[in-house]
Backbone as CSV, one residue per row, in Angstrom:
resi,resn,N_x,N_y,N_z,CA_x,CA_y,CA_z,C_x,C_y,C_z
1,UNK,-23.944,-10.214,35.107,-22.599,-9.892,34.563,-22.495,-8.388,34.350
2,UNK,-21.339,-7.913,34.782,-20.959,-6.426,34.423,-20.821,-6.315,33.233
3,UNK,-21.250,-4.873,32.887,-20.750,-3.837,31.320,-19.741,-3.723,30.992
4,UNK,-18.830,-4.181,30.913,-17.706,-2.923,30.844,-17.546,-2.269,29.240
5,UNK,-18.122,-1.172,29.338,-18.071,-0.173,28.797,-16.668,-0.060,27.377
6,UNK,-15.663,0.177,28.368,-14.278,0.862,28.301,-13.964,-0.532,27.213
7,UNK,-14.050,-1.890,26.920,-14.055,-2.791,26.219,-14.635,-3.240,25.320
8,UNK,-15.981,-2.574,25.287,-16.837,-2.552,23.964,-16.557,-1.278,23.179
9,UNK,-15.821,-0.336,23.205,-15.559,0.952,23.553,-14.288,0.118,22.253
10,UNK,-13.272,-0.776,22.847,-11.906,-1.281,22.474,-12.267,-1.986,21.269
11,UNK,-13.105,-2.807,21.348,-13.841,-4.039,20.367,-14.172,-2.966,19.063
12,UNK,-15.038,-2.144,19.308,-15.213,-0.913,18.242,-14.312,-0.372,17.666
13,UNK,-13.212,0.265,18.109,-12.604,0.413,17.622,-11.532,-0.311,16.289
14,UNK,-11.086,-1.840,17.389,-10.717,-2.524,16.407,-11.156,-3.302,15.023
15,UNK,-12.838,-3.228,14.966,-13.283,-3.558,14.047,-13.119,-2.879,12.672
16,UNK,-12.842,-1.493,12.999,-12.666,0.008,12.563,-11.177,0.174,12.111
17,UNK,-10.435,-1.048,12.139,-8.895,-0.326,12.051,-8.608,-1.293,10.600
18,UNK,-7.678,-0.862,10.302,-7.364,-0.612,8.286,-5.556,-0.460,8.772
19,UNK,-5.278,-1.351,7.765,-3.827,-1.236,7.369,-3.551,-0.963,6.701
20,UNK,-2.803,-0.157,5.529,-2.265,0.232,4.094,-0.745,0.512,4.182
21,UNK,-0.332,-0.220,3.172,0.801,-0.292,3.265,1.347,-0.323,1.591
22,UNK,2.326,0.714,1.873,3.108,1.239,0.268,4.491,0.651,0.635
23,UNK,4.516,0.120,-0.911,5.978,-1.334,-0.730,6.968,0.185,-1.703
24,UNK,8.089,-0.558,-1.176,9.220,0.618,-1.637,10.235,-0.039,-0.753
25,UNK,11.502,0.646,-1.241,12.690,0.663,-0.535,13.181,1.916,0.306
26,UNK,13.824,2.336,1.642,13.974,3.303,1.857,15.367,3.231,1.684
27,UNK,15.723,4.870,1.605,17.078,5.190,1.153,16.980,6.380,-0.093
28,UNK,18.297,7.505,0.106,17.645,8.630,-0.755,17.815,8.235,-2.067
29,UNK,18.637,7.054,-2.557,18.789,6.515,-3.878,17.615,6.420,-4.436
30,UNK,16.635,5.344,-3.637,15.310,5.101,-3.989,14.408,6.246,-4.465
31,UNK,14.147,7.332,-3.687,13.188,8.372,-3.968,13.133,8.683,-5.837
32,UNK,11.592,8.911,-5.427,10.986,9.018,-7.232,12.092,8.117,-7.930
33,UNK,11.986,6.328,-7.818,11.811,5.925,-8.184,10.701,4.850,-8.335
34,UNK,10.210,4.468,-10.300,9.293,3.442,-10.336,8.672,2.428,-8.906
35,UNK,9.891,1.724,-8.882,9.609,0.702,-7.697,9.460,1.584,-6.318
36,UNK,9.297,2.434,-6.147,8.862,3.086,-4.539,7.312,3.745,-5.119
37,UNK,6.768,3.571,-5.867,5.405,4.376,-6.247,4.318,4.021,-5.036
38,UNK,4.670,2.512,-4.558,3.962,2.307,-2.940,4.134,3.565,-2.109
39,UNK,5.415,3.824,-1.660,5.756,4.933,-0.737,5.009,5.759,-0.865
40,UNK,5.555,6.687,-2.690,4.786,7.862,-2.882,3.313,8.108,-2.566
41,UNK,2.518,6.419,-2.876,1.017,6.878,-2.894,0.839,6.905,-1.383
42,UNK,1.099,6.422,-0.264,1.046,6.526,1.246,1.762,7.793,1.434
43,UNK,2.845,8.174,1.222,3.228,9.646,1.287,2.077,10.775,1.043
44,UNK,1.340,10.633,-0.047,0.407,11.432,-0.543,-0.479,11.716,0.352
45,UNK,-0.819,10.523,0.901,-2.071,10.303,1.404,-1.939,10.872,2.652
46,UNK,-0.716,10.633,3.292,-0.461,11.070,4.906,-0.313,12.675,4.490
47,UNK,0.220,13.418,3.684,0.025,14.778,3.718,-1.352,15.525,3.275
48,UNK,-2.100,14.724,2.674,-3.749,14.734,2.402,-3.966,15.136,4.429
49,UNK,-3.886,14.238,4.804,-4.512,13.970,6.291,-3.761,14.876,6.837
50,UNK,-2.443,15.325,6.448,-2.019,16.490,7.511,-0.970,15.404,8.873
51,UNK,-0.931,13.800,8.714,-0.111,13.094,9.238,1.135,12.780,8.956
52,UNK,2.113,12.991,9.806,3.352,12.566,10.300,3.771,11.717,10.542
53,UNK,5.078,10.883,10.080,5.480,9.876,9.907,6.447,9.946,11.260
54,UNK,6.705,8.690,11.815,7.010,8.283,12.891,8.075,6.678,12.704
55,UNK,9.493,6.702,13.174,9.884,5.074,12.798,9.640,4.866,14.222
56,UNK,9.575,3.035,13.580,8.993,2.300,14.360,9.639,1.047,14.025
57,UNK,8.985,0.130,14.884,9.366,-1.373,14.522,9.239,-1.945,13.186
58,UNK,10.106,-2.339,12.345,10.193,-2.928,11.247,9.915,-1.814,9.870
59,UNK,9.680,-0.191,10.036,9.194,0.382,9.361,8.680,2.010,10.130
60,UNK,8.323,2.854,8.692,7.651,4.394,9.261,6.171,3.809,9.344
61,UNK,5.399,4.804,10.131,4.047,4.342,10.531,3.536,5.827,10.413
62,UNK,2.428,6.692,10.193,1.329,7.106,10.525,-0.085,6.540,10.939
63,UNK,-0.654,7.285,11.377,-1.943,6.940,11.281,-3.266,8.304,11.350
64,UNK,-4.272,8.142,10.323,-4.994,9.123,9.784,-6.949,8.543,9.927
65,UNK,-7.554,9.225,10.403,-9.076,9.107,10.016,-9.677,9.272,9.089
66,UNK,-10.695,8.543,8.622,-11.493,8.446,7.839,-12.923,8.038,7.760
67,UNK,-13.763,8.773,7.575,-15.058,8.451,8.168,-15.357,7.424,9.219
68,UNK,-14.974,7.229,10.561,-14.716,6.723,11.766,-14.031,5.323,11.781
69,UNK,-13.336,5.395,10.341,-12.281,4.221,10.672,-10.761,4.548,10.292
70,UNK,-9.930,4.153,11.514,-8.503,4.563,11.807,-7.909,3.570,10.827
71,UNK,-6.738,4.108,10.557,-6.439,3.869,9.491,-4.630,3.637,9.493
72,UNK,-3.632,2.749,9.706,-2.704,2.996,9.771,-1.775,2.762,8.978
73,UNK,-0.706,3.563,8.433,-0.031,3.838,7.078,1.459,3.165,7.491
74,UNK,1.827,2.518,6.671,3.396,1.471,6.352,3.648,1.384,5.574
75,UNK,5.214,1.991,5.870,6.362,2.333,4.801,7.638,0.459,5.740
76,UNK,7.530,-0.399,5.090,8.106,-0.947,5.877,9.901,-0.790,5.467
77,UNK,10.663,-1.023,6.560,12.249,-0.718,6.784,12.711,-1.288,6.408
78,UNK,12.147,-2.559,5.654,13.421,-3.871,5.459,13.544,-4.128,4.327
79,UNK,13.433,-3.408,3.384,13.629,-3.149,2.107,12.337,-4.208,1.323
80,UNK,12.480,-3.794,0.494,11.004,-4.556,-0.489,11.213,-6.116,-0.092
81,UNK,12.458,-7.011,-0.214,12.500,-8.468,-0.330,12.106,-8.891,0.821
82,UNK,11.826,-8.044,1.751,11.730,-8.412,3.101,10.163,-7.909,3.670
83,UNK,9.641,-7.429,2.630,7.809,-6.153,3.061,7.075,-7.440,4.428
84,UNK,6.866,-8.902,3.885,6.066,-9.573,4.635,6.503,-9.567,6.513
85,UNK,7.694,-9.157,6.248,7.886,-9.291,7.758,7.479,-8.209,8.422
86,UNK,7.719,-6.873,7.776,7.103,-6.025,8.696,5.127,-6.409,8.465
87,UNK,5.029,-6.057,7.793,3.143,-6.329,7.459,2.917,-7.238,8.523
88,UNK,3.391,-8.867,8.550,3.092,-9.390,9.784,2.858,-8.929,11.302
89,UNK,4.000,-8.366,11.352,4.070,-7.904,12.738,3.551,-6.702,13.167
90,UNK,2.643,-6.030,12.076,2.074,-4.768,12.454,0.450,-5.587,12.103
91,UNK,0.943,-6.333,11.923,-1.000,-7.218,11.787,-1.205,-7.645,13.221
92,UNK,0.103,-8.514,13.218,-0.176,-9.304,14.542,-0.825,-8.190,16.057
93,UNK,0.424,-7.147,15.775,0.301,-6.259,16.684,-0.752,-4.986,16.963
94,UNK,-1.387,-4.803,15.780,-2.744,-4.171,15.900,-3.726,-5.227,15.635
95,UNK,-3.705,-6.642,15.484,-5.196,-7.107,15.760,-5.685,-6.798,13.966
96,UNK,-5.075,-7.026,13.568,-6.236,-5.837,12.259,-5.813,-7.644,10.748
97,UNK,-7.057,-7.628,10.703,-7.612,-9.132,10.092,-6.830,-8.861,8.478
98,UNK,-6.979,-10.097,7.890,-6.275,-9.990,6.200,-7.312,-8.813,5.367
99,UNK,-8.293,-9.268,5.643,-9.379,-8.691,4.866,-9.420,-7.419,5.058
100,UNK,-8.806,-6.525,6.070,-8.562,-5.008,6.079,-7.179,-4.394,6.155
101,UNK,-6.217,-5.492,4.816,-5.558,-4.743,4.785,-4.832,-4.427,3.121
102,UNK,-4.255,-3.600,3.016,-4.017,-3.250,1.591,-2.396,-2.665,1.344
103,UNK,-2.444,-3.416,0.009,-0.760,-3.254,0.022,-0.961,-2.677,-1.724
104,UNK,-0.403,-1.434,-1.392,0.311,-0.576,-3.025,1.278,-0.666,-3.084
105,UNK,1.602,-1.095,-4.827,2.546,-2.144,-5.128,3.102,-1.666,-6.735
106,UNK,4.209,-1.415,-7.200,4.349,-0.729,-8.500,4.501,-2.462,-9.343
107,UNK,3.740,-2.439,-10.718,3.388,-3.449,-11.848,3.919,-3.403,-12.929
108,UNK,5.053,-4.238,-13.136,5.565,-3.683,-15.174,4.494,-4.527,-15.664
109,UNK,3.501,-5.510,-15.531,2.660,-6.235,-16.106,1.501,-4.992,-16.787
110,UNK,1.670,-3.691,-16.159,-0.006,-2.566,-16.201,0.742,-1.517,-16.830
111,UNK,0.193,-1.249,-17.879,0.830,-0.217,-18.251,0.672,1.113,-17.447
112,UNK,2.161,2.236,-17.836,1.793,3.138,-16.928,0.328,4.093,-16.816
113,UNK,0.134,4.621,-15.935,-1.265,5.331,-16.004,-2.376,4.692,-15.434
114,UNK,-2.406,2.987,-15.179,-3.513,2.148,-15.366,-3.117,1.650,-14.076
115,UNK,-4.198,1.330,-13.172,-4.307,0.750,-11.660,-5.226,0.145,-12.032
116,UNK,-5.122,-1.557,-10.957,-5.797,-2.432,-10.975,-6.020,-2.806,-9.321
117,UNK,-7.189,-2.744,-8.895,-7.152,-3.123,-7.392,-7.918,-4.709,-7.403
118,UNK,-7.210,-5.567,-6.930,-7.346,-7.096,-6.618,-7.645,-7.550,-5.250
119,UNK,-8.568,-8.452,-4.789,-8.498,-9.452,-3.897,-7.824,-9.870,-3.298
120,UNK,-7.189,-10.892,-4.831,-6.176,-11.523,-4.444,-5.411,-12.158,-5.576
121,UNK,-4.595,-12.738,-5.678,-3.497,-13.013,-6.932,-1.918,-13.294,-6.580
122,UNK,-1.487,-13.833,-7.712,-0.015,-14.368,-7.372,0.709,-12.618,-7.494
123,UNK,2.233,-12.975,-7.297,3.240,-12.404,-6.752,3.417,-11.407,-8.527
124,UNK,3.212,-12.088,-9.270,3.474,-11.613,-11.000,5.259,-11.406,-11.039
125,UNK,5.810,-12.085,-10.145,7.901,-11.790,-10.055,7.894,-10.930,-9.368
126,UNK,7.128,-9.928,-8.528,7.043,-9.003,-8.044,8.137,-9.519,-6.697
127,UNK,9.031,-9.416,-5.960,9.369,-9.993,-5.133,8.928,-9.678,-3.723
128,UNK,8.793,-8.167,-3.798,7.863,-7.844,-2.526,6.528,-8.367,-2.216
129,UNK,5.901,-8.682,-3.167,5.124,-9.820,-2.776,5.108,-11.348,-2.809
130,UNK,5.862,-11.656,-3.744,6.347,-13.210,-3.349,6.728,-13.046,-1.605
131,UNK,7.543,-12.227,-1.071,7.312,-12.525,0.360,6.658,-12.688,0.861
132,UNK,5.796,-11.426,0.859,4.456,-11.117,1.502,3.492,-12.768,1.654
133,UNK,3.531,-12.918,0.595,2.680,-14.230,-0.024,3.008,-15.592,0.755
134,UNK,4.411,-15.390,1.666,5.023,-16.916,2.113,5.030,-16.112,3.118
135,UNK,4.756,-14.985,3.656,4.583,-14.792,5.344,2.989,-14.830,5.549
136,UNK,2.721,-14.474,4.848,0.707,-14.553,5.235,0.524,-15.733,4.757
137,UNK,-0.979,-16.115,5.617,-1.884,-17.058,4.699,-3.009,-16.798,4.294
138,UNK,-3.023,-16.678,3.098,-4.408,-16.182,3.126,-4.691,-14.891,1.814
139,UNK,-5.845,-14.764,1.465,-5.855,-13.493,0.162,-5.433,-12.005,0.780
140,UNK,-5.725,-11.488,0.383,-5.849,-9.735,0.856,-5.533,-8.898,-0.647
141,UNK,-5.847,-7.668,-0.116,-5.953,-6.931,-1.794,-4.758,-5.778,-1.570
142,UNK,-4.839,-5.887,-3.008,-3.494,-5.383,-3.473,-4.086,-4.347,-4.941
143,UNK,-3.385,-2.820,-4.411,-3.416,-2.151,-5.914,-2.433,-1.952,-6.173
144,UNK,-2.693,-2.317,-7.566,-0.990,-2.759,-8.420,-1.233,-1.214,-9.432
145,UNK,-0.386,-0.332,-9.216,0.274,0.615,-10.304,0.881,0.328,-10.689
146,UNK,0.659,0.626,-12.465,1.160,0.641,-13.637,2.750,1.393,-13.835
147,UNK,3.854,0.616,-13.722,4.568,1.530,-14.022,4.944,1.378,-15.448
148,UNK,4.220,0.340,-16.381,4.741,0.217,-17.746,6.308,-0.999,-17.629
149,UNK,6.480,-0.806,-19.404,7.960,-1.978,-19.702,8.954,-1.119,-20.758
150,UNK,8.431,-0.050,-20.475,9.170,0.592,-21.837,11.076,0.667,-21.625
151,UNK,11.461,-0.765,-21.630,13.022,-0.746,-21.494,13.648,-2.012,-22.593
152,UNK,14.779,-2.488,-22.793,14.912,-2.960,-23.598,15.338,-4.257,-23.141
153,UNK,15.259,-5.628,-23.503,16.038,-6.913,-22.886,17.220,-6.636,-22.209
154,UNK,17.062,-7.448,-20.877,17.846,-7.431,-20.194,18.040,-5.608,-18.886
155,UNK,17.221,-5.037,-19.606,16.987,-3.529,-18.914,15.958,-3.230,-17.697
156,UNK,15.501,-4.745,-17.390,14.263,-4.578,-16.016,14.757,-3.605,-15.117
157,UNK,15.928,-4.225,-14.453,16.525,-3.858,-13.022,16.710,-2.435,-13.436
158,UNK,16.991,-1.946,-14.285,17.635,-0.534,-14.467,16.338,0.269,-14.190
159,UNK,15.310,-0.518,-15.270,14.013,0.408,-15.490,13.242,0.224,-14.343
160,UNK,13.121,-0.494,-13.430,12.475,-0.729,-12.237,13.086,0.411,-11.338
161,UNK,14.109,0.400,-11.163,14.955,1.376,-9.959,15.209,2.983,-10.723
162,UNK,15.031,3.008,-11.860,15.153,4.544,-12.627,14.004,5.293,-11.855
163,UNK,14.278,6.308,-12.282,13.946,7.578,-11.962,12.910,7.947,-12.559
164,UNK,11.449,8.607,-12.437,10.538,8.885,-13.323,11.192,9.966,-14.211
165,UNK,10.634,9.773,-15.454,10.797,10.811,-16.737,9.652,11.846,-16.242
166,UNK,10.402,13.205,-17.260,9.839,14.124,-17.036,7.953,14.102,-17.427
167,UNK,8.117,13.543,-18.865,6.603,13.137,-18.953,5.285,12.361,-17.840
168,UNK,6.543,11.239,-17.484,5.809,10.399,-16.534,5.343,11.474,-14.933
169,UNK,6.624,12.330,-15.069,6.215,12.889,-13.506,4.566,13.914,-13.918
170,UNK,4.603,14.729,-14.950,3.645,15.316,-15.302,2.239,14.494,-14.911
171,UNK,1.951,12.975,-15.412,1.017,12.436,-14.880,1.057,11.713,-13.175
172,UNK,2.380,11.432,-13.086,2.356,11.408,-11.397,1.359,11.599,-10.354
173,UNK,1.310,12.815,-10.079,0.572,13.340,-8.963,-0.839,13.239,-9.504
174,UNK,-1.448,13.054,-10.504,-3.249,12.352,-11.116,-2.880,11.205,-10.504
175,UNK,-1.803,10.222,-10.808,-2.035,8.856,-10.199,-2.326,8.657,-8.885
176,UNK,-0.843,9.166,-8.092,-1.248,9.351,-6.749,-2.312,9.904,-6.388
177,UNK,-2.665,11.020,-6.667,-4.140,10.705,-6.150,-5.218,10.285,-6.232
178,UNK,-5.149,9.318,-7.207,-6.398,8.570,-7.980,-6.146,7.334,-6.205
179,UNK,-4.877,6.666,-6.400,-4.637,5.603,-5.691,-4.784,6.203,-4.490
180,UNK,-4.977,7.475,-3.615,-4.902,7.918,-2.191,-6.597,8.086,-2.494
181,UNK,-7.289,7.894,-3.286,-8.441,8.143,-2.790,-8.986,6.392,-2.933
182,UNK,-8.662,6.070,-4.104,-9.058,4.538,-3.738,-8.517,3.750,-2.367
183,UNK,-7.385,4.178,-1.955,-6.484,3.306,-0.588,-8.109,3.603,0.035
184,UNK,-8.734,5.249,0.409,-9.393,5.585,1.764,-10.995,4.844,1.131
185,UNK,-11.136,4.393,0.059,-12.372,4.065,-0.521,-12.325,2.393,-0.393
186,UNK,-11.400,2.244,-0.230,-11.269,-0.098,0.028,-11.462,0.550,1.593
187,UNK,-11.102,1.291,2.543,-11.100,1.146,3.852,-12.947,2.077,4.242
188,UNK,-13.333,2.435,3.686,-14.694,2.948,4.135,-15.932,2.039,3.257
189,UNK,-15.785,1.859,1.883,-16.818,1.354,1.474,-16.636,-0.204,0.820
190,UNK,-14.978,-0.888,0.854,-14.774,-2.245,0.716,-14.412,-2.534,-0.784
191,UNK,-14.088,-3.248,-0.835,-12.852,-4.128,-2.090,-14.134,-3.991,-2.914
192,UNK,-15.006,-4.783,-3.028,-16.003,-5.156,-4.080,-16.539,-3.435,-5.108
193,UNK,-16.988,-2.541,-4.038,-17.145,-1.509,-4.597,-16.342,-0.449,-4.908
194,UNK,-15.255,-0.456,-4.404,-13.787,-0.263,-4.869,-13.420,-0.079,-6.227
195,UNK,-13.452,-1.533,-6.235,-12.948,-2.245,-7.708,-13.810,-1.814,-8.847
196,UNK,-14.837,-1.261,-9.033,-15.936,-0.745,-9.574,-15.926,0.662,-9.823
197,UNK,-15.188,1.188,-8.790,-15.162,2.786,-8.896,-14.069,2.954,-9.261
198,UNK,-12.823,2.290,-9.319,-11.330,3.110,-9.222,-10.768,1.890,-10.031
199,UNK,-10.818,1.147,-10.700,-10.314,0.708,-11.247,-9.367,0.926,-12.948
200,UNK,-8.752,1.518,-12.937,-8.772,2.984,-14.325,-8.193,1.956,-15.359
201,UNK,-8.772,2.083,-16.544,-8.265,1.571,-17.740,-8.058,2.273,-18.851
């Protein structure tokens, strides 16, 4: 039987490939808000790498290296109620398994400041992942940022889609990059030791 090279060459690679994906809504309304903190932390991360965002099917895409595993970044297009459809079809279409892929996700359950990176777990009302959750089968991990509850009955929707406070933006950019180094730390050294290093309380 022949080598072929050029296919073990392909196989390598794909073993090597990583999905991350920051849930948000696009639209300039959305920007620096709570519920887009997905975006921001994939935003971060692609200007870390010096990568450029590109639209595409169902969503913006980059893609960035990391100690020899490729790595590709989703902002998906169809607004948060809809995240599972793009994620699917950029799974299906790169080949790239549950277990390597990761979805940042903003939490009123965590207070602000505090990231929790998971396995696996229910939706918490989150609706971008209640989708997610009825288009996949199966676990995959998820870091949930803290955006806090500090609003009053009946004030979710407002406080979810508001705007960061000036205080909150001050700690901002520590978060994001706490979460752009954990995203590249689940894709080089794995969930288990992850969760151990970056888990902030």
């Amino acid at each position: 039987m022949r080598f072929c090279w050029w296919r073990k060459k392909e196989e390598s690679e794909d073993i090597m490939k990583y999905l991350v994906i920051g849930l948000g809504n696009m639209g300039a309304e959305y920007d620096n808000t709570r519920h887009n903190v997905g975006f921001d932390v994939v935003d971060h991360l692609a200007a870390e790498k010096g990568a450029k965002w590109k639209n595409n099917t169902l969503g913006v895409l980059c893609t960035v290296k990391h100690k020899g595993r490729t790595i590709i970044l989703l902002k998906p297009s169809t607004y948060m109620n809809l995240s599972g459809k793009a994620i699917n079809h950029w799974m299906q279409k790169e080949k790239i398994p549950m277990d390597r892929i990761l979805v940042i996700v903003d939490d009123l359950n965590i207070d602000f400041g505090k990231v929790r990176l998971r396995g696996k777990g229910s939706d918490g009302g989150h609706n971008g992942l209640k989708d997610i959750n009825q288009k996949l089968s199966g676990n995959y991990a998820r870091l949930r940022v803290g955006i806090g509850s500090d609003y009053y009955k009946g004030q979710q929707i407002n406080f979810v889609l508001g705007k960061w406070t000036a205080e909150e933006k001050d700690e901002l950019q520590k978060i994001l990059e706490h979460c752009s180094k954990a995203s590249l730390s689940f894709c080089s050294i794995g969930l288990i030791h992850t969760m151990s290093q970056f888990n902030r309380k």
